[in-house]
Structure formats: C-alpha cells, structure tokens
C-alpha positions in Angstrom: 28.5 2.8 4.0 26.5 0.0 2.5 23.2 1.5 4.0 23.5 5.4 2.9 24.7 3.8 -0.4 21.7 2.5 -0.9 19.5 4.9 0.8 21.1 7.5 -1.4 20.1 5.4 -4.3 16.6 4.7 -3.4 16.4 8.7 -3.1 17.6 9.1 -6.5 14.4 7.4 -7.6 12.7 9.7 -5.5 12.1 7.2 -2.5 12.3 9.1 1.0 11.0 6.5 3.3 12.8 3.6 3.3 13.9 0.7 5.9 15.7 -2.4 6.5 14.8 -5.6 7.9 16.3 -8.7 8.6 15.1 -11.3 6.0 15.6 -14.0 9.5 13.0 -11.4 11.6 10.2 -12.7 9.3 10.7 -15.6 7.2 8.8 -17.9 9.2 5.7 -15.7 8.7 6.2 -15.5 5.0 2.9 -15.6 2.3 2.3 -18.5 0.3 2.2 -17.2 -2.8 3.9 -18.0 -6.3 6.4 -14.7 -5.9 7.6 -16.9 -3.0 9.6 -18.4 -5.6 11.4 -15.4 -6.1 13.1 -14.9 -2.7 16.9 -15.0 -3.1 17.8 -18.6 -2.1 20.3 -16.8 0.6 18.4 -13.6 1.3 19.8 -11.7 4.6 18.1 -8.4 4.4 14.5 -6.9 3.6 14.6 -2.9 1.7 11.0 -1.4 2.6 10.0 1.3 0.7 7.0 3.6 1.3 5.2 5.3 -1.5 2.9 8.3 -0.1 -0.5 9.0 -2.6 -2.4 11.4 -0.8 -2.8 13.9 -3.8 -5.1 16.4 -2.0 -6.4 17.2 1.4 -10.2 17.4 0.4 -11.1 13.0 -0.1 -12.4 12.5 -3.9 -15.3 11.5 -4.4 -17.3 8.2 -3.5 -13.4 6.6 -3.8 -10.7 5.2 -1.6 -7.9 7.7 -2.5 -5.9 5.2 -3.3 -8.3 4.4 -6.1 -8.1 8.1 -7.6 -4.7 7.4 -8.7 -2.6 5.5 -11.4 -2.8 1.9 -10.6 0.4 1.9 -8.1 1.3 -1.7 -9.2 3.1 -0.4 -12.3 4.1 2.9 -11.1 5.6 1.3 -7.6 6.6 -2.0 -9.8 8.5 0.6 -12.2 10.4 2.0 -9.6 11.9 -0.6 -7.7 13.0 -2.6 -10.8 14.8 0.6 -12.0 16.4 0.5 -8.6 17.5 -3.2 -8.3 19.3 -3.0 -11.9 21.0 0.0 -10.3 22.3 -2.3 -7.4 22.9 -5.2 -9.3 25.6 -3.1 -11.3 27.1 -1.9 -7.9 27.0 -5.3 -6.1 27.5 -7.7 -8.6 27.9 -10.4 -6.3 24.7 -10.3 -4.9 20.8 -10.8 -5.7 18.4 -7.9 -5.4 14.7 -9.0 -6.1 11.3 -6.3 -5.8 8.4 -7.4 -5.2 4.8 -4.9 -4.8 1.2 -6.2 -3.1 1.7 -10.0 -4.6 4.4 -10.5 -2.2 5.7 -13.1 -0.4 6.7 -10.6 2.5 3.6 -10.1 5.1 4.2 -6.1 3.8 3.0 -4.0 6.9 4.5 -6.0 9.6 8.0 -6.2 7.9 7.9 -2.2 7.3 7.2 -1.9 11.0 9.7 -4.0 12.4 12.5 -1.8 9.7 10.8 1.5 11.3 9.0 3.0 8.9 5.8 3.1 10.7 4.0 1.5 13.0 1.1 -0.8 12.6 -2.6 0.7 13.3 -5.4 -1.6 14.6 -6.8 -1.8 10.7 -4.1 -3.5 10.1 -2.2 -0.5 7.8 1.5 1.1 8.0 0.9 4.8 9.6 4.0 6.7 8.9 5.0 9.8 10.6 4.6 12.1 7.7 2.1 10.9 5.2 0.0 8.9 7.7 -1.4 5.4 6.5 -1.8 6.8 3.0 1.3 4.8 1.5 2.0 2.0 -0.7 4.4 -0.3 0.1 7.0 -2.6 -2.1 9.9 -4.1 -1.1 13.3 -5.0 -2.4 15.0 -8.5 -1.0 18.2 -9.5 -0.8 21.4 -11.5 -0.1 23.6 -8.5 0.5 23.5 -8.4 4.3 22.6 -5.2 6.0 22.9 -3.8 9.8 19.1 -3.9 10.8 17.5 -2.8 14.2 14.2 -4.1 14.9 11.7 -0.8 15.1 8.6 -2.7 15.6 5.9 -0.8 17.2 2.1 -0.5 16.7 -0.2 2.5 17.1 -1.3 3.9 20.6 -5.0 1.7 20.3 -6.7 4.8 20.7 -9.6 3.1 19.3 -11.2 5.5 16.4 -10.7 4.0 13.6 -13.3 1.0 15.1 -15.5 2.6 16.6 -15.8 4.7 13.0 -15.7 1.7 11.2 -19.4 0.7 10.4 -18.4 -3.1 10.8 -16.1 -2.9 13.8 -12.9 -3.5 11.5 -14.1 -7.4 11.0 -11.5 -8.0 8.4 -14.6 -10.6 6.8 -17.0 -7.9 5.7 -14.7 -5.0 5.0 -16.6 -2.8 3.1 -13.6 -2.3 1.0 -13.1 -5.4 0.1 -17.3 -5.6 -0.5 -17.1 -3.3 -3.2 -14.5 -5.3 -4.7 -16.4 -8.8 -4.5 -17.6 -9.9 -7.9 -20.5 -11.8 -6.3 -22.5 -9.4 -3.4 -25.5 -9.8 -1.3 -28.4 -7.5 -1.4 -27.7 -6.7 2.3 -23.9 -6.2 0.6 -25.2 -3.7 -1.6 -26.9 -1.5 0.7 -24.1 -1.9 2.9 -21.9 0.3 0.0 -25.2 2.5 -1.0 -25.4 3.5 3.2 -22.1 4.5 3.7 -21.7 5.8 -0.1 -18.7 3.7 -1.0 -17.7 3.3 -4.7 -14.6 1.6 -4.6 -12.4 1.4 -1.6 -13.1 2.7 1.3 -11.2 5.1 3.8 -13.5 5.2 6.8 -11.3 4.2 9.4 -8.3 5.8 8.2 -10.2 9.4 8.1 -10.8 8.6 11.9 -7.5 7.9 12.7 -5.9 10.9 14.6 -2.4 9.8 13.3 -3.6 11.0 9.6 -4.3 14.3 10.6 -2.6 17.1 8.7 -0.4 14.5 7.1 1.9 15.7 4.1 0.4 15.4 0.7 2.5 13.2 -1.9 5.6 14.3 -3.9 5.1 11.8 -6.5 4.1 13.3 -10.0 2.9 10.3 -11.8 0.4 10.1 -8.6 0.0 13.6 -8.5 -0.8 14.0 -12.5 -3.1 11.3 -12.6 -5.0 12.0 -9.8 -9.3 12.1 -10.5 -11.9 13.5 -8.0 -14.4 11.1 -9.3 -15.4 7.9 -11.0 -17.6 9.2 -14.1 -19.3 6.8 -16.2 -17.7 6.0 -19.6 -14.6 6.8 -18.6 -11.1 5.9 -19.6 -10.7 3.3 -17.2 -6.7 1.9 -18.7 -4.9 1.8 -15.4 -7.3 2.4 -12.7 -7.0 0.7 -9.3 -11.1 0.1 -9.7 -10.5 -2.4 -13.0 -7.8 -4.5 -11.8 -11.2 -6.9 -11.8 -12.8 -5.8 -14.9 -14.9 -2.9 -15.3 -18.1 -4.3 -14.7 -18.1 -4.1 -11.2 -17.1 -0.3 -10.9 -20.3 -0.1 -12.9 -22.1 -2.2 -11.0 -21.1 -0.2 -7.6 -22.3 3.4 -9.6 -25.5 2.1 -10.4 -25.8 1.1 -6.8 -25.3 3.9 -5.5 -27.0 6.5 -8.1 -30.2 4.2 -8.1 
C-alpha cells in the first residue's frame, strides 16, 4: 500500500504523473553538485514527478513555452516541499528530500527508467500525454519502494535533428545561446535567423510524439501564461531573468533590429 499511499498523496497536490526509481539504478551516475549534499545518507528510492506546461496549442511568441510561464522553480519547488512535510508526518521514521533542476539526480534518465516517459534523442522526457513539454522534480528517499525499471528511449525517428538548425550539438544549442551572457556575432544571427528570444522549441515542434499532446491542468501555469516578451515588462518571476534582465533585452533588440 506504500505506493498508492503516496501516489494518492502526490495527486492531492495535483501531481498525475508520477514514478519510482531505485535510488541503487542511478547513484553511480549522480551530478556533482552542492544539492548532492542533500541526498538521504540511506536513500532506497527515487519519486519522479512530471509537471505538464503547455498552456495553449498555438506556440507564443518568439519564446520557448516553457519561458511564457511562471518561473517553474518556485511553483514545482512549492509543490514538492508541501508534499514531503505531508510524508514526513505519515512516515516519521524516514527522510523525504525534493529537489527541482539543481539536482543531484541526472533528471530525465531517472524519470525514464521509473516510466514516466521515455528519453528522445534531444535528450528530453516525452511523456505519453503531454509530450516533452514537462518539468520534472523529484522527491528522494530512505523509505524503500517496489520499483520496476521502465527505461526506454524514443523510436529515433530522426525529426527533431534533422529540424534542429545545429544537428542537436548539445555545444551550440540555440537555447542555451540565447541564454549565454557573452555571444558571438555569428551567435547573434544565429537567434535573429531562426527568431529565437528565449528558449527555443525547434526540435520538440518536430517531434511526432508532441503531436496533439494534452494541454496543462496546472493553474498557476495556466494563469500566468504570456504570448509574448514586451519590452518594459514586469519581468518578477520570469524563466527569461533567472540571469538578469539584460540579456532578454539584449535578445529583443537582436531580433527587432
């Protein structure tokens, strides 16, 4: 019963997708980072959780639509902390710890292997329902869970490269360009060619598996949701300031010049 106990949980808080991984099926592949230091000294099981944020069908403006939402760090963060005090009170032998993007847990891979989704050749989670448009956080463990290893990757059909206008090389993601505080001139044109903003979706619109994929049920998602960057905007809690707003600018300019 531990498992629906917690999965009925988790859907109290208005997570649907959720599954569990053996803490032992990827620690050795774990990310050095400082959250490491977090990890329950005896952790046994992974809790994946995916967040869908595909507000609308039609893609906003010039923006990644993960970018036209809240930033998901708090609302994601917000969520899963709510959930572990919940557990905590129900086990209270045992450790629950969340973690959300700055994780320690290599996040796409370990949602795979619990069966969420599988992994697409961009590297991103597709799930069934809501495609690769999900966030992902995590809850970790001592409390030890029956886990079967789902892991599975996408059918290599080959789209999302061949749409990609740099092949997928993970180096010069255009994505990750527009969020560079130092770019090329070459860089620059890069964005201003392909109309990139912030973020960029390219090879996830190509991807067959994201086709007529189920929009999100998330309200704070849903009621922050903006079609477009406009200049001299409220920018408190935007994905595209998480580096200072500068660069957001700097991107517009580039692309309105």
């Amino acid at each position: 019963m531990t498992k629906k106990t917690i999965t009925d949980i988790l859907g109290d808080y208005g997570i649907k997708n959720v599954g569990f991984c053996a803490f032992s099926d990827v620690k050795e592949h774990l990310l050095d980072c400082r959250a490491k230091n977090r990890i329950p000294q005896k952790a046994k099981t992974i809790i994946m959780c995916a967040f869908p944020y595909k507000v609308k069908n039609e893609p906003p403006k010039f923006l990644s639509r993960y970018a036209a939402v809240t930033d998901y760090h708090t609302v994601v963060g917000d969520i899963l902390k709510q959930v572990c005090q919940k557990l905590k009170k129900i086990y209270t032998q045992n450790e629950f710890e969340h973690f959300c993007d700055n994780s320690p847990i290599p996040e796409v891979h370990t949602a795979a292997v619990a069966g969420i989704g599988v992994k697409g050749d961009n590297g991103l989670l597709i799930t069934k329902d809501y495609g690769s448009f999900v966030f992902l956080g995590e809850i970790v463990t001592d409390l030890e869970i029956n886990c079967k290893n789902g892991y599975n990757e996408c059918n290599h059909c080959g789209k999302c490269k061949a749409a990609c206008p740099i092949g997928l090389d993970k180096a010069s993601c255009l994505s990750n360009t527009s969020q560079k505080k130092q770019v090329t001139e070459e860089e620059l044109k890069k964005l201003k060619d392909n109309r990139i903003l912030w973020g960029c979706d390219i090879c996830q619109n190509a991807c067959p598996m994201n086709k007529q994929t189920n929009l999100t049920y998330i309200n704070k998602f849903i009621d922050s949701y903006r079609n477009e960057y406009i200049l001299g905007e409220d920018t408190t809690n935007r994905p595209y300031t998480w580096r200072g707003e500068r660069l957001i600018i700097r991107n517009y300019e580039n692309i309105n010049k």
